[in-house]
C-alpha positions in Angstrom: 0.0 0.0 0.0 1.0 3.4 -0.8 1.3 6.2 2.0 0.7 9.8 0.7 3.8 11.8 0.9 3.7 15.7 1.7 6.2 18.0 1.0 8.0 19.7 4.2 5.5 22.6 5.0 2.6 20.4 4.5 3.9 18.6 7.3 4.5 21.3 9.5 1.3 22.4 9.3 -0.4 18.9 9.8 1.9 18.9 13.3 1.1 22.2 14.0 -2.7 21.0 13.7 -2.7 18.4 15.8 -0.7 20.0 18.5 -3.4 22.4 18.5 -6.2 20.1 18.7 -4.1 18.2 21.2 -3.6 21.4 23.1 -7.6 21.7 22.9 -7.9 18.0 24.1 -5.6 18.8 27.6 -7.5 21.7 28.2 -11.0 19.9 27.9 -10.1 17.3 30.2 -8.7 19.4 32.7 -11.9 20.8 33.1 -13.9 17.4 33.1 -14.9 17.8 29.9 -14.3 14.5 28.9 -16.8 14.0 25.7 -15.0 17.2 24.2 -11.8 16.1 25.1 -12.0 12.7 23.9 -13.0 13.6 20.7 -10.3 16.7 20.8 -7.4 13.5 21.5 -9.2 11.4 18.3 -8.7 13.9 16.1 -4.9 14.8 16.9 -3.8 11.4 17.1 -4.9 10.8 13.5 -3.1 13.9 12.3 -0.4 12.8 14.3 -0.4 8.9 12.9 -0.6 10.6 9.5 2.2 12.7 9.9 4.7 9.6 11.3 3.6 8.0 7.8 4.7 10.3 5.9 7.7 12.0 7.4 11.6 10.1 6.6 12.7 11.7 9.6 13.4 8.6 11.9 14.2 11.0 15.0 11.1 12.9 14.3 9.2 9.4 13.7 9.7 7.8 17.1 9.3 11.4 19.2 5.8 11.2 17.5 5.5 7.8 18.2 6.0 8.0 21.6 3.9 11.1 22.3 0.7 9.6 19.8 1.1 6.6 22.2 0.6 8.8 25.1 -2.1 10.3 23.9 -3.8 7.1 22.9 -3.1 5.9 26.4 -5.1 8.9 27.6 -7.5 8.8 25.3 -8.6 4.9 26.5 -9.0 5.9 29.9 -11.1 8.7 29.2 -13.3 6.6 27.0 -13.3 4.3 30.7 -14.5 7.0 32.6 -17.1 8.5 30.8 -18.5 4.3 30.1 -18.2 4.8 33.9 -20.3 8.2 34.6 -23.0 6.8 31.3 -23.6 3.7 33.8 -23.9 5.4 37.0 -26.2 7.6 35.0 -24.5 11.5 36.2 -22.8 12.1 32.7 -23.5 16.1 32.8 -20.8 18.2 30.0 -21.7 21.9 30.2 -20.8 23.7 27.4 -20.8 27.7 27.5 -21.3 29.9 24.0 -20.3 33.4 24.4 -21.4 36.6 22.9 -20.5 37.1 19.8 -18.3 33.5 20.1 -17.8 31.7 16.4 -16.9 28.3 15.9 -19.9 26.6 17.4 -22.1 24.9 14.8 -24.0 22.4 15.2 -21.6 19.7 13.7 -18.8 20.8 16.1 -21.3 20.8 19.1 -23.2 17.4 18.7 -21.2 15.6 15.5 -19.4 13.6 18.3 -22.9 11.9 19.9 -24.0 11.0 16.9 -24.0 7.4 15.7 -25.5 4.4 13.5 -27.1 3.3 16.9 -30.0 6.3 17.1 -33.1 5.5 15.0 -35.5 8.2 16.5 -34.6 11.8 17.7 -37.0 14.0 19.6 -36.6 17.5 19.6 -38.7 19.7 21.7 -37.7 23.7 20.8 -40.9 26.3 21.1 -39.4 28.6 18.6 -39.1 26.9 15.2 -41.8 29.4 13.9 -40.0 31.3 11.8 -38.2 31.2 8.3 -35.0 31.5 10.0 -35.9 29.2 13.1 -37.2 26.7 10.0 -33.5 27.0 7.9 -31.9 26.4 11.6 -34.3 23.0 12.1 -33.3 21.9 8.6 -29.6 22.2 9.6 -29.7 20.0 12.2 -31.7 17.4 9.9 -29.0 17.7 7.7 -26.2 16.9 10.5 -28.5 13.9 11.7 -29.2 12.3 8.0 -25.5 12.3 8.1 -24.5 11.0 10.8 -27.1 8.9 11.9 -26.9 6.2 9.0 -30.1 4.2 10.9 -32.4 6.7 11.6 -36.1 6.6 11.3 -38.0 9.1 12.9 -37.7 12.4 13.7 -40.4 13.9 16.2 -40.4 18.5 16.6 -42.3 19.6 19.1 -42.8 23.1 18.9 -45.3 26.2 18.8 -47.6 27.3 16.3 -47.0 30.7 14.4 -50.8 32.0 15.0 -49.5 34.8 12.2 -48.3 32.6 9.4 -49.5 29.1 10.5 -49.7 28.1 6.9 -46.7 29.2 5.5 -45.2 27.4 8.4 -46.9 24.0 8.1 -45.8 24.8 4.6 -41.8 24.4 5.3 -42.7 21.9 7.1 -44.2 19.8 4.6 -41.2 20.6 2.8 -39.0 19.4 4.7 -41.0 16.3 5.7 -40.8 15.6 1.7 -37.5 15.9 1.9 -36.6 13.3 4.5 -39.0 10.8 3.2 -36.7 10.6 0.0 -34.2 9.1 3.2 -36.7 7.0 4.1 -37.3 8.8 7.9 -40.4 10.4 8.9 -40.4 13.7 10.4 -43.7 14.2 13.2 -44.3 17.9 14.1 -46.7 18.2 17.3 -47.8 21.8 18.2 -47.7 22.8 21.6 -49.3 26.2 23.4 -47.0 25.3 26.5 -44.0 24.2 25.7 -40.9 25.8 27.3 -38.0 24.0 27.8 -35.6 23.2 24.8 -34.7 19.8 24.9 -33.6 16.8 22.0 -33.3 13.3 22.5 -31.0 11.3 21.0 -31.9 7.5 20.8 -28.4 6.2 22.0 -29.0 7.8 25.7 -27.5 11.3 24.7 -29.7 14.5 25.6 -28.7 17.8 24.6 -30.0 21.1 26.3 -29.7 24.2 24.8 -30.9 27.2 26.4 -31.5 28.8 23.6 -32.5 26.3 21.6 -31.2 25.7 17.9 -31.7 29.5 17.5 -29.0 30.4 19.4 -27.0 32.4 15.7 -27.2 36.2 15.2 -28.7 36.9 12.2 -26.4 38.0 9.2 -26.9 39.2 6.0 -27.8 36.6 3.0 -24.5 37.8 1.1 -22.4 37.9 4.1 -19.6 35.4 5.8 -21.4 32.9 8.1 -24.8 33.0 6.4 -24.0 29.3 5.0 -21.2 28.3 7.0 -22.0 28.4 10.8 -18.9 28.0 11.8 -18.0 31.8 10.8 -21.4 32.8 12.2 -21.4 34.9 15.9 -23.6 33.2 18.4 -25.4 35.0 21.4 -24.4 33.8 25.0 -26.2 30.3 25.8 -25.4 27.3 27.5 -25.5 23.8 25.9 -25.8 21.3 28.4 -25.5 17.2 27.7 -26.7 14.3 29.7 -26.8 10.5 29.6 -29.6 8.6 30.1 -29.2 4.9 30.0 -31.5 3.2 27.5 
């Protein structure tokens, strides 16, 4: 088998990368954060594996060696202690978005809890009235078609726009049109007292946002960050996860 060779500054910047996301990964599970930092410590130690493959520097090799083995030593006890808070059933990863913060979409928030095991989601979010509120619900569709390779069913609960009820049922429709070409069924139930934001993930993982998926400041249709949220500024909320045995 071949292994992909890149030039000198390629390389750099691959071990820059990872030491970056390794830094990330310490930092995370110094504060306890060990979902975040487990994923933080996957995705180093692969740009760190792929950098001893493709580097002829021997010295270099082994130095990375040894420190990718570290990390993958790390890395397996995390994944033993957070087995160990899921069983005991007091997983709890808090997760705060600042004002103005960037870099939190949705598939760098919940990519990591996704998985071929979840066949239903339920969301619960009051606020998925709007046109807006709508592209933001479609978002996280996307991110759960996929990621979640064996899902069925998706259930919204949410409130009813008493100003532009049709047009919303509407985009809804859409979008349940949409999904049914992936063979899952979108359910939208409409609630006059719903308040707390709250999805359901069908391996055990529940995520609480307290702002629910609307949680981007708007920006412009021709400016940065309208498609990718990843550039788009966020208002302060807290995104907090649980386990919940199944």
């Amino acid at each position: 088998m071949n292994t992909k060779k890149y030039d000198n500054n390629v390389l750099d910047g691959m071990e820059q990368a990872a030491i970056t996301m390794i830094c990330r990964a310490v930092q995370f599970d110094n504060d306890g954060k060990y979902s975040s930092a487990l994923s933080s410590y996957q995705e180093g130690i692969h740009v760190f594996l792929d950098v001893i493959k493709s580097t002829s520097d021997k010295r270099k090799q082994e130095l990375l060696r040894q420190k990718a083995g570290e990390y993958i030593t790390r890395a397996e006890k995390i994944k033993d202690i957070l087995q160990r808070q899921k069983d005991a059933g007091n997983y709890h990863e808090q997760i705060q978005i600042p004002n103005d913060g960037m870099g939190f979409s949705y598939e760098s928030l919940f990519k990591k809890y996704l998985d071929k095991t979840i066949k239903v989601v339920e969301i619960e979010d009051p606020y998925i009235r709007n046109v807006h509120q709508a592209y933001n619900f479609l978002s996280f569709c996307e991110l759960l078609v996929r990621y979640c390779p064996e899902l069925k069913k998706i259930i919204l609960t949410t409130g009813a726009n008493q100003q532009d009820h049709v047009n919303q049922i509407s985009r809804f429709n859409s979008i349940r049109n949409s999904l049914a070409s992936y063979n899952i069924e979108l359910e939208i139930i409409f609630s006059d007292t719903l308040h707390d934001r709250e999805i359901r993930l069908g391996n055990g993982w529940i995520l609480k946002i307290g702002r629910g998926l609307d949680f981007f400041k708007p920006v412009n249709k021709f400016s940065i960050g309208f498609s990718d949220q990843s550039l788009r500024p966020c208002h302060e909320t807290t995104v907090d996860i649980y386990f919940k045995q199944q």
